[in-house]
C-alpha positions in Angstrom: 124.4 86.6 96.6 120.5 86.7 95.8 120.1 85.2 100.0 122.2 88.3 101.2 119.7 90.6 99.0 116.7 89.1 100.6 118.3 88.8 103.8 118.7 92.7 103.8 115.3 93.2 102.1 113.7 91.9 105.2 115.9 93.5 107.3 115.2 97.1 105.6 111.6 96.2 106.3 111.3 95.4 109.1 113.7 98.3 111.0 110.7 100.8 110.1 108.2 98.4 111.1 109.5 98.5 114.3 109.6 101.8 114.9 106.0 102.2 113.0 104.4 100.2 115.6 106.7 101.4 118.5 105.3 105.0 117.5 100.9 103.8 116.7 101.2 101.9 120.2 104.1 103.2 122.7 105.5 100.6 123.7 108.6 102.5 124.8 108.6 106.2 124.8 111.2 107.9 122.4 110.2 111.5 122.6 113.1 112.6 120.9 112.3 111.1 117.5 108.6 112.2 117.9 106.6 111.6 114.2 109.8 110.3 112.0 109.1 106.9 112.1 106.5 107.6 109.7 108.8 108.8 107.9 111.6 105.9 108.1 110.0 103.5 105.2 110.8 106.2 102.4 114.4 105.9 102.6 114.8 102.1 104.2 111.7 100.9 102.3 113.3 102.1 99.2 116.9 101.0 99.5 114.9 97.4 100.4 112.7 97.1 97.3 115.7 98.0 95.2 117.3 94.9 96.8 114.3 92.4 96.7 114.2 93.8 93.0 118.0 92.9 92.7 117.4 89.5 93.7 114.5 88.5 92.1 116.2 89.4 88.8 118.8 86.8 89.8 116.5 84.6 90.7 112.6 84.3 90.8 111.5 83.0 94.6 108.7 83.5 96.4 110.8 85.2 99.2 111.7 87.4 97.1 108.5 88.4 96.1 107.3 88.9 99.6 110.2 91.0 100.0 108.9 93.0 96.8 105.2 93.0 97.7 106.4 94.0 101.7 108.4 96.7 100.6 106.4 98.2 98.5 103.6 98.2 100.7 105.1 99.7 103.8 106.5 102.6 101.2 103.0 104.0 100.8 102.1 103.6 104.4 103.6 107.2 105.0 101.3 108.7 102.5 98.8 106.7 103.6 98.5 107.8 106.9 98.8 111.6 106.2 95.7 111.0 103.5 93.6 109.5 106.1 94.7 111.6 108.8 93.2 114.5 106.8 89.8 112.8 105.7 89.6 111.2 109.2 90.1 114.1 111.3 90.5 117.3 108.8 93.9 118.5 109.9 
């Protein structure tokens, strides 16, 4: 059970990623989504942590504290961005 948690962990983390870098880059154009990728870690990111939390309580691994640390990291990206995209450019 703890290997299915950090099996989905990663998996929540890395579906925003995706789309993160898809959207900072373009590598393929999705107009129709426009800025919600930046968006995308507050609900995945969330639901991930809560699982990498899950299975570190069953048991303490170092994947599953990458899977805490990774989580939690890419859920402040989207504040992140909007702070510095108003120091940085003053919008």
């Amino acid at each position: 059970m703890q290997k299915t948690f950090t099996i989905v962990s990663y998996l929540l983390f890395l579906f925003p990623l995706m789309f993160i870098v898809n959207f900072l880059f373009d590598i393929v154009t999705l107009e129709k989504i426009q800025g919600l990728p930046i968006f995308f870690p507050l609900v995945f990111c969330a639901i991930g942590l809560f699982f990498a939390l899950k299975a570190h309580k069953i048991q303490k691994d170092v994947l599953t504290l990458g899977a805490i640390i990774l989580n939690s990291v890419l859920l402040m990206f989207p504040f992140v961005y909007m702070i510095l995209g108003t120091f940085l450019f003053g919008v």
